[in-house]
C-alpha positions in Angstrom: 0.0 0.0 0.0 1.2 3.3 -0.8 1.6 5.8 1.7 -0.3 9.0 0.5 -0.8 12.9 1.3 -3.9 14.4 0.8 -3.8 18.1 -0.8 -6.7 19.7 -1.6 -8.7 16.4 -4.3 -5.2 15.0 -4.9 -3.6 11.6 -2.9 0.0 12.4 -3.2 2.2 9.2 -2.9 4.2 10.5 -0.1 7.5 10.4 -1.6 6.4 12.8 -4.6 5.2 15.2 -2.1 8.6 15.2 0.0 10.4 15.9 -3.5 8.7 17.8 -4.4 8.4 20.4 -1.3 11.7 19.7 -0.4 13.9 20.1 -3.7 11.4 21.2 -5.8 9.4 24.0 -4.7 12.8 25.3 -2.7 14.1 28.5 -4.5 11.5 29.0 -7.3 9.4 31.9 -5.6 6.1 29.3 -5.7 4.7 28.9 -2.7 3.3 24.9 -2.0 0.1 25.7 -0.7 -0.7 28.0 -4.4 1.4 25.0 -6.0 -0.6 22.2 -5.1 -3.7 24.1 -5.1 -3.4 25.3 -8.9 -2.2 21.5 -9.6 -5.4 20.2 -8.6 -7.5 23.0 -10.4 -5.4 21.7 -13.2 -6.2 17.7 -13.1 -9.8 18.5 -12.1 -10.6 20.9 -15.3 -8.4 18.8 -18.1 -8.1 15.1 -16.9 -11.7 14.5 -18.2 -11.2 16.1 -21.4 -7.9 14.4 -21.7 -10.1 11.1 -21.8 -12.8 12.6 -24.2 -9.7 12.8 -26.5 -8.8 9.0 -25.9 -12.7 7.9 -26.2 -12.3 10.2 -29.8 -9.3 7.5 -30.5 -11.6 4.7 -30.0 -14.5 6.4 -32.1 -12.2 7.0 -35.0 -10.3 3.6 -34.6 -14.1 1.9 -34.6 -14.8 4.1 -37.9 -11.8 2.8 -39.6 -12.1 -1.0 -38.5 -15.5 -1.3 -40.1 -14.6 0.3 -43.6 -11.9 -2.1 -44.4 -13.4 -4.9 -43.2 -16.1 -3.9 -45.6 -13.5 -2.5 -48.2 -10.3 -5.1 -47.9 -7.2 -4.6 -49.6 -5.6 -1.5 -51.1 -7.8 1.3 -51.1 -8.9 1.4 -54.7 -10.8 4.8 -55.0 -8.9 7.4 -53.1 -11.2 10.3 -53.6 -14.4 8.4 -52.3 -12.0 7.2 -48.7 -10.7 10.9 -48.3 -14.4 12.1 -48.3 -15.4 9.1 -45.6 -11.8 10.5 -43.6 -13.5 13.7 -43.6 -16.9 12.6 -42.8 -15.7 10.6 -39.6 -13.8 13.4 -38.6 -9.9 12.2 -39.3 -9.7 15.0 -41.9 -11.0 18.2 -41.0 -10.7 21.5 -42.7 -7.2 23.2 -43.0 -7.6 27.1 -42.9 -7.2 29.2 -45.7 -4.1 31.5 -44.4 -1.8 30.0 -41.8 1.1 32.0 -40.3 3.6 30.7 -38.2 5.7 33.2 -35.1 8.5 31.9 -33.1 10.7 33.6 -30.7 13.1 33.1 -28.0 14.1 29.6 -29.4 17.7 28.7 -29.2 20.5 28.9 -31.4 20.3 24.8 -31.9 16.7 25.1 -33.1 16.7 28.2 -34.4 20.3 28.8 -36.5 22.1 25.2 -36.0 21.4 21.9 -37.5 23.4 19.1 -36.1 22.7 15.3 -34.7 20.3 14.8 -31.4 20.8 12.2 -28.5 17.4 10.7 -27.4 18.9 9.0 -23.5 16.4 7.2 -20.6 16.7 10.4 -18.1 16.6 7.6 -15.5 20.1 6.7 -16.3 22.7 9.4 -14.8 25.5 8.3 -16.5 23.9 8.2 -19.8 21.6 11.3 -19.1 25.2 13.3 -18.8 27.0 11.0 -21.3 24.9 12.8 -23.3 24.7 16.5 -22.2 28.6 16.7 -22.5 28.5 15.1 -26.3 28.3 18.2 -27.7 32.1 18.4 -28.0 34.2 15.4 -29.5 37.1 14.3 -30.5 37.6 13.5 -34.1 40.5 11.6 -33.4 38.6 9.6 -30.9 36.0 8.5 -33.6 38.1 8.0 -36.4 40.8 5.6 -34.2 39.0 3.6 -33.1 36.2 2.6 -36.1 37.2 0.9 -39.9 37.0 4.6 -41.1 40.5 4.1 -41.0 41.8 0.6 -43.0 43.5 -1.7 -40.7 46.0 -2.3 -43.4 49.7 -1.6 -43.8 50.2 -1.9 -40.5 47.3 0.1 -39.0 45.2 -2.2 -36.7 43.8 -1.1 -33.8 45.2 -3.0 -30.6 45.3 -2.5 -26.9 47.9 0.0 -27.0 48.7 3.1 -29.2 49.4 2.2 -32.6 51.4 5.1 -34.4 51.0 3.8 -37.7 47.2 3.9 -37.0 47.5 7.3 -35.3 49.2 8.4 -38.2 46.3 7.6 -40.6 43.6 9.5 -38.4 46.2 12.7 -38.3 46.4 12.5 -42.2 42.8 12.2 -42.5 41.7 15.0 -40.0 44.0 17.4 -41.4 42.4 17.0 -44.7 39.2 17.8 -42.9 40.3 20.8 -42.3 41.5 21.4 -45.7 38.0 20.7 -46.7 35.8 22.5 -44.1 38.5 25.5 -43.4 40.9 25.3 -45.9 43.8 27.4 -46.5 44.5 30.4 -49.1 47.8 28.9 -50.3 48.9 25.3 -48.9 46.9 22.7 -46.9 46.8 22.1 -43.7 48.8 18.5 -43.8 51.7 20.6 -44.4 51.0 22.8 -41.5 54.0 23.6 -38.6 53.0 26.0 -36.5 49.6 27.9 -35.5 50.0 31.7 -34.1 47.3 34.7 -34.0 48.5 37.8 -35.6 46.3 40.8 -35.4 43.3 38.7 -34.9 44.0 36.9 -38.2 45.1 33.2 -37.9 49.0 33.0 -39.9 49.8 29.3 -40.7 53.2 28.1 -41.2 54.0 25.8 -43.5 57.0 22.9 -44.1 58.3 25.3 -46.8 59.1 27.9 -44.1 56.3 30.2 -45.7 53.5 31.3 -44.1 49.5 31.3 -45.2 46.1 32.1 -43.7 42.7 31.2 -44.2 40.9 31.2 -47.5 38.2 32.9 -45.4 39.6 34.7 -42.7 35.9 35.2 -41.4 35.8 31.3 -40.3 38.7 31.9 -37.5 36.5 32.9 -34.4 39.3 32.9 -31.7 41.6 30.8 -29.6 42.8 29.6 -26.1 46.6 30.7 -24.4 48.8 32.9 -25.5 48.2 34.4 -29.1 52.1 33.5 -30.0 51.3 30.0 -28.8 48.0 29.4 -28.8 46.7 25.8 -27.2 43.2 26.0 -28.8 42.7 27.4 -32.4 38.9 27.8 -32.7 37.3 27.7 -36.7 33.7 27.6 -37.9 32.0 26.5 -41.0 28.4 26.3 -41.9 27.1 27.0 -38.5 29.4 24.6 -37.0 32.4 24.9 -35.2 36.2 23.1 -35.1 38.3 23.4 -31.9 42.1 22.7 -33.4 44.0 21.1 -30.0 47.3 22.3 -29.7 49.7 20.8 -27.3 53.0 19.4 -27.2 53.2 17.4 -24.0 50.9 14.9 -25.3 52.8 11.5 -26.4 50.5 12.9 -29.8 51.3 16.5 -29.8 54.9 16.1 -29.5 55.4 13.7 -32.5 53.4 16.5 -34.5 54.8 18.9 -36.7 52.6 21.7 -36.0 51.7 20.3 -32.4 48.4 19.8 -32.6 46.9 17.0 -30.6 43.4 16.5 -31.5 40.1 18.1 -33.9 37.7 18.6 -31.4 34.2 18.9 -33.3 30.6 20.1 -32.3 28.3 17.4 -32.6 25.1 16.4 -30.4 23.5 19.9 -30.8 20.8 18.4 -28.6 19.8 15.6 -26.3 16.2 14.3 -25.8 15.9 13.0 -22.1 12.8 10.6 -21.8 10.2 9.8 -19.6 8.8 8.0 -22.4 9.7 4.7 -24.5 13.1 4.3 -23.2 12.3 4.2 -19.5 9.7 2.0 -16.8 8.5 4.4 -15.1 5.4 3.3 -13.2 5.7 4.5 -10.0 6.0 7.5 -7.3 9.7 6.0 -7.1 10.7 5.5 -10.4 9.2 9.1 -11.0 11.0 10.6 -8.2 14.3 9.5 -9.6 13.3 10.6 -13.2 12.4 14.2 -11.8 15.2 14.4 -9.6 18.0 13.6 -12.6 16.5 16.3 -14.0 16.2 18.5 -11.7 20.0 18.0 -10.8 20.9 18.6 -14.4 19.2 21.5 -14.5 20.7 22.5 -11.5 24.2 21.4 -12.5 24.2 19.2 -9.2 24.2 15.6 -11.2 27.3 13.4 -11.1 28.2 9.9 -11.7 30.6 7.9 -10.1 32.7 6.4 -13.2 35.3 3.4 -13.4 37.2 3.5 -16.5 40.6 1.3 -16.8 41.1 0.8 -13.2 40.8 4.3 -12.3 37.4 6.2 -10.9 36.3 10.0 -11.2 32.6 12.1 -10.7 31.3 13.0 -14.3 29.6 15.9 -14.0 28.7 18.6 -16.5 31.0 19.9 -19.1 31.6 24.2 -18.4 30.9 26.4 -21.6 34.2 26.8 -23.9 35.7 30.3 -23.4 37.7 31.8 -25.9 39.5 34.9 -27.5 37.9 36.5 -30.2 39.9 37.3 -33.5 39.2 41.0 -31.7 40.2 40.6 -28.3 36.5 40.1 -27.0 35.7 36.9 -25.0 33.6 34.2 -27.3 31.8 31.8 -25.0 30.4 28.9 -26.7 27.6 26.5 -24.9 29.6 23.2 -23.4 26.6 20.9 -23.3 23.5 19.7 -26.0 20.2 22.3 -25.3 18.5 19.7 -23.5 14.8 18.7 -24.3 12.5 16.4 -22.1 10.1 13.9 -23.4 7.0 13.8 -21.3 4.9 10.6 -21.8 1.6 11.1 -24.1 -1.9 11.6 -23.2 -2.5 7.7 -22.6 -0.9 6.7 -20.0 -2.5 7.4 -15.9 0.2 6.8 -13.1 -0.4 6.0 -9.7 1.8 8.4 -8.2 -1.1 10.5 -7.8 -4.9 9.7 -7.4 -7.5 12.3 -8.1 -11.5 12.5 -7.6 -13.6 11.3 -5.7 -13.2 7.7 -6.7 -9.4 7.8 -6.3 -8.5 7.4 -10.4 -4.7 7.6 -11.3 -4.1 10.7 -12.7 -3.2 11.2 -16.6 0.9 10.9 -16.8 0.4 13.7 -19.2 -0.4 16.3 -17.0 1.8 15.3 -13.9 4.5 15.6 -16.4 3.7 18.8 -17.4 3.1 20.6 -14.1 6.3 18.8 -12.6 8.7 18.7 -15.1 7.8 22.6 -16.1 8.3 23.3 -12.6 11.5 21.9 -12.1 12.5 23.7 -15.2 12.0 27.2 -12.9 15.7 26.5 -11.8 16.9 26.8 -15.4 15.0 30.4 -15.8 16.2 31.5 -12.6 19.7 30.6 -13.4 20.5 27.7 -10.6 22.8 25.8 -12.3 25.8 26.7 -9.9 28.1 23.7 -10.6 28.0 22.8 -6.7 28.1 19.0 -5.5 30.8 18.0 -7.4 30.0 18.9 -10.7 32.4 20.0 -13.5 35.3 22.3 -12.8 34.9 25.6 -13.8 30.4 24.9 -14.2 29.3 27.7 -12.5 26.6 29.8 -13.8 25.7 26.6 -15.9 22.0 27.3 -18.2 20.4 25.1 -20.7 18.4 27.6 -22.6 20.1 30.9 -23.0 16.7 32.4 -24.7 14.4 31.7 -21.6 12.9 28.7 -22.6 12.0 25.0 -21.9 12.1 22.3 -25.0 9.3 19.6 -24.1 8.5 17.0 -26.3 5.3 15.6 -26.4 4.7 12.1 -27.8 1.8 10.2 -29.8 -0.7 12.8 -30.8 -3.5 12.0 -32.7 -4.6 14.7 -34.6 -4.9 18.6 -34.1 -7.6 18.3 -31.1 -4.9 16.3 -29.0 -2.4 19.0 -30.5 -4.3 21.6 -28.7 -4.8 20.0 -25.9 -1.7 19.5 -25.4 -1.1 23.3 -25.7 -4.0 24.2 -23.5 -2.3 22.1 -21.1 0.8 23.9 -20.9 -0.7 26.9 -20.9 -2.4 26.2 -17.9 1.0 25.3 -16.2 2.9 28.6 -17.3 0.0 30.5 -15.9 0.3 28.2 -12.4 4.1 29.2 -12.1 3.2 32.8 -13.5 5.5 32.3 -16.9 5.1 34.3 -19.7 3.4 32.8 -22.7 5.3 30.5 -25.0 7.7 29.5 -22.5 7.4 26.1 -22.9 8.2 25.2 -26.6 6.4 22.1 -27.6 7.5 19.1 -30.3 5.1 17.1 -31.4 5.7 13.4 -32.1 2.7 11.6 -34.6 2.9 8.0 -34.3 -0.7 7.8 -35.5 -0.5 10.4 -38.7 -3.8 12.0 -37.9 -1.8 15.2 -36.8 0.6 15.2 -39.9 -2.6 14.5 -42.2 -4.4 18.1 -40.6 -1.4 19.9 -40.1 -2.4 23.2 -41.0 -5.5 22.7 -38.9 -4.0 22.9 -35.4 -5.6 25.2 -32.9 -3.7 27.9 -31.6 -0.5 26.3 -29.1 1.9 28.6 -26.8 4.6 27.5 -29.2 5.1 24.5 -31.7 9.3 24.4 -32.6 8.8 21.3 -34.2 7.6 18.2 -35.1 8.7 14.4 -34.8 7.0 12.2 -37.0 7.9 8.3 -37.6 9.1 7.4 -40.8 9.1 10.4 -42.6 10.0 14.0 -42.1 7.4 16.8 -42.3 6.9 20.3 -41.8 7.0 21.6 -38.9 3.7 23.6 -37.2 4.4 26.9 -35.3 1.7 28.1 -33.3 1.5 31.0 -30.8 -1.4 32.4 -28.4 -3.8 34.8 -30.4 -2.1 34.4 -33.8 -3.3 32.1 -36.9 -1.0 28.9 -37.1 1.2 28.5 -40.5 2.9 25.6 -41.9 6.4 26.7 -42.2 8.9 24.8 -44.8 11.6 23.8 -42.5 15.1 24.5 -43.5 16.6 21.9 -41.6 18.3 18.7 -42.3 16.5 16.0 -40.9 18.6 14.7 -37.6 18.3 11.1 -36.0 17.9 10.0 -32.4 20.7 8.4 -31.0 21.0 4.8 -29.1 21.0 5.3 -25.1 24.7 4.6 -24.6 25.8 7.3 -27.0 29.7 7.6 -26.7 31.3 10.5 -27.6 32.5 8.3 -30.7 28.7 8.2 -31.8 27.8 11.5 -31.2 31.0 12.6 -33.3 29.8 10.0 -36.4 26.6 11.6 -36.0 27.7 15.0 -36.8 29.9 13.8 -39.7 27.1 11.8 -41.0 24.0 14.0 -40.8 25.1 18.1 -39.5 28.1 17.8 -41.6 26.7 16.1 -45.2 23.3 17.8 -44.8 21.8 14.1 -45.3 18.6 12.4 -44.0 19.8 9.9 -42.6 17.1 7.3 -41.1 14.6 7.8 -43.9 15.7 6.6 -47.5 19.0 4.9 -45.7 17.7 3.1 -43.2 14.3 2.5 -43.2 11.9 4.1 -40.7 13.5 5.9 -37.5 12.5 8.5 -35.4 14.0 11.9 -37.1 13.1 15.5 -36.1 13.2 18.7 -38.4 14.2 21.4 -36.6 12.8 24.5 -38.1 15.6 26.5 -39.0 18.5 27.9 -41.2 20.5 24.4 -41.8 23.5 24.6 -43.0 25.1 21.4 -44.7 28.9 21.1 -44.8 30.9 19.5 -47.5 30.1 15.5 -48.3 33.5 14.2 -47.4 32.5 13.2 -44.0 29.7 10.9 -45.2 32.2 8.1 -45.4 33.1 8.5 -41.6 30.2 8.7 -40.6 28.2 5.7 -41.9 31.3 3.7 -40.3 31.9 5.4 -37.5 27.9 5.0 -36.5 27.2 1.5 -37.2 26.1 0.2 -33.8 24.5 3.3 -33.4 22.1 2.7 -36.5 21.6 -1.2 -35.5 20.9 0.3 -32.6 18.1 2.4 -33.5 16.5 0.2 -36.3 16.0 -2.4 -33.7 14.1 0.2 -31.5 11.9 0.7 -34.4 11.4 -3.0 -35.2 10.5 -3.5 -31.7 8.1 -0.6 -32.0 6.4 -1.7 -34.8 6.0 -5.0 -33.3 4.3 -3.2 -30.2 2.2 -0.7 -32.5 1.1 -2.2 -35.5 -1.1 -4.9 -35.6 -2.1 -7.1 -38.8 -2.3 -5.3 -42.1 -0.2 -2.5 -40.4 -3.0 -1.1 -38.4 -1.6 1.4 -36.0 -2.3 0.3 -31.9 -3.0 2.9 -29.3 0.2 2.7 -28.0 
């Protein structure tokens, strides 16, 4: 039996309430007695519509079953089943004018395109494995994967091979010839890296000297301009972080010095309440909010055992640099983290509500909580205490005020917009403005890619995610008429949940670097978001890399999909309620 709290109509499983009155509430400016009070006007005004909109699945699902069982096979008049779609009510009329508005969306939404992690937020390790993949090492990746041949001497052992090391220097150095090349010389001839009046000079084997073929793609450096330990490039977007150092055993058998290509890769990381985790539970709940509660916070770490030794992993500090003009360049150290709620489905028994004790829909417990403990981001808590990172102070996911919240499984605009209402209802509770909460939409059930310009206003849609196929994304605000923007953005794919900084690396090269989709004519059906967006795709030369270097990856994530289409689609591909 579960101990409970009574608060106003809700039966708080005790350990819920102790969270959240004693780590949650703490520090936010909400008061619990308004808190709790709000979060019960909340369940009591939308749990009941919330299972209108389920009984509408059933209707529709009812509607469909008895047309092809009178109609079986291939639909052979297409015309005469889009009017009987729009008689049931699975089509319904798209407006004439739609007009999308976005603002205050990050630079990894709004500007960026790059790979995203999708990680079980119940998993620490993983859940900052994944944060700190936004920076990785090229040479990492490229070592240890058959991007480089094992041949002539080159295979990959226990210890360092230099012949093998050799290879991966060759190869990244042409990288940079390719994605910041030089305006005489390449970069495989380089000797020496120095800033000169904010200009990068290169010198080369010849004893000449060169500099960029666009001096705009040098953005700044770490140490001392004359010897500089991090040379900092951009292209498309993107950025390169050119290691210099000549105490490392790689460093100081290379001409120039340089001892690694650090790359930005995992713009973004989906942590999941969702289809990755069991979460059924006021405990398994309590230790989903509270990882994200620390992450937001900056007060998550891991204790780590890697080759005999041990160390805390804690959150990665933002990269500081020199600009080409003296000014300091800060660059974000960590993916903008998103969280994935569970759908409108699902009731949990962490909380009862009504009169006859139902489990409340995980929907909206996710919403009120999870925004909640998002207050810690917008207030700027992330201190870096408890261990985390040196140097994490002063630590923020969004830098624009927001919070990314994925919502899974909508059927159709109605659910869209009740999704929408719901989170409206939680920024008023916590007194946010409007549109704080940024919603993606996931369609598992195509009814809400089929209407798409017909949603009702939202606070914000950034996006979409839709299975097997990528489609525009819907961007709705509060008062204004809802457009169907043509997104600019390469498609991106989720990552497996033990994303190494190897994968997240092949997943820039493969997809933020080539501008490929990835995931849809490659690899079948998997989960890919559109970011709405200015993407950006670098040169093709890292396709070959990345396919290789994100192999298990790929496996990875068609076998999530297999297993999901097992779950979801029953005979004759009819989609479950799942």
């Amino acid at each position: 039996m579960t101990d409970r709290i009574t608060v106003h109509g809700l039966q708080v499983a005790t350990t819920l309430h102790r969270f959240i009155e004693a780590q949650v509430l703490p520090g936010t400016g909400i008061e619990a007695t308004a808190f709790w009070q709000g979060f019960d006007a909340i369940v009591t005004d939308l749990a009941p519509k919330n299972a209108a909109l389920l009984a509408e699945r059933d209707r529709l699902q009812t509607e469909l079953d008895a047309w092809h069982k009178k109609h079986p096979g291939p639909v052979k008049n297409p015309v005469k089943y889009q009017a009987f779609l729009t008689k049931i009510g699975y089509l319904v009329p798209a407006p004439p004018v739609v007009r999308a508005t976005t603002k205050n969306v990050d630079a990894e939404l709004a500007l960026q395109a790059g790979p995203q992690l999708v990680v079980p937020i119940t998993n620490a390790r993983y859940a900052l494995n994944a944060a700190n993949a936004r920076w990785g090492s090229l040479y990492d990746a490229l070592y240890g994967t058959d991007a480089i041949s094992d041949a002539d001497g080159a295979e990959r052992g226990s210890g360092y091979n230099p012949v093998r090391g050799a290879k991966v220097i060759a190869y990244a150095r042409h990288v940079l010839d390719r994605t910041a090349p030089l305006r005489k010389g390449s970069h495989v001839d380089a000797t020496g890296y120095v800033i000169d009046g904010g200009a990068l000079v290169v010198t080369l084997s010849n004893g000449t000297t060169t500099s960029l073929a666009k001096p705009a793609q040098f953005i700044g450096h770490q140490g001392n301009a004359a010897a500089p330990t991090g040379v900092l490039l951009q292209h498309n977007g993107l950025h390169l972080d050119l290691r210099i150092d000549r105490s490392t055993a790689i460093g100081q058998t290379d001409a120039a010095g340089v001892s690694d290509l650090i790359l930005e890769s995992a713009l973004s990381t989906i942590l999941d309440l969702e289809d990755s985790v069991a979460v059924v539970d006021a405990d398994d709940k309590v230790l989903a909010y509270g990882n994200w509660l620390g992450i937001l916070k900056a007060t998550l770490t891991e204790e780590v055992s890697k080759g005999g030794k041990s160390f805390t992993r804690g959150l990665n500090p933002d990269r500081v640099y020199t600009g080409a003009k003296g000014e300091a360049v800060k660059l974000h150290g960590r993916s903008l983290l998103f969280l994935r709620n569970v759908g409108h489905l699902m009731t949990n028994s962490a909380i009862l509500w009504g009169d006859d004790g139902k489990e409340i829909p995980e929907g909206i417990m996710d919403a009120v909580i999870t925004t909640t403990i998002a207050l810690h981001d917008l207030q700027k808590h992330g201190n870096g205490s408890a261990g985390a990172a040196s140097g994490a102070a002063g630590i923020v996911n969004s830098r624009t005020g927001s919070v990314y919240i994925v919502k899974p499984k909508m059927h159709g605009p109605a659910e869209v917009a009740f999704a929408s209402e719901l989170f409206g209802r939680v920024e008023q509770l916590l007194g946010l403005p409007k549109a704080t909460v940024k919603l993606g939409i996931m369609d598992e059930e195509r009814r809400t890619s089929a209407n798409l310009k017909s949603g009702s206003p939202a606070p914000l849609v950034a996006m979409t995610i839709s299975c097997g196929k990528a489609s525009a994304a819907p961007c709705w605000s509060n008062g204004a008429k809802a457009e169907s923007p043509t997104p600019d953005a390469t498609g991106l794919l989720q990552s497996s949940r033990s994303a190494s900084d190897k994968v997240s690396v092949g997943a820039a090269l493969g997809m933020a670097l080539t501008g490929r989709e990835f995931g849809k004519q490659d690899f079948g059906t998997v989960c890919a978001p559109v970011m709405v967006g200015q993407a950006r795709a670098l040169t093709h030369h890292f396709a070959a890399v990345a396919i290789i270097g994100i192999a298990a990856f790929l496996q990875n994530q068609i076998e999530q999909r297999r297993a999901h289409r097992s779950r979801c689609f029953g005979r004759g591909g009819r989609e479950l309620n799942c």
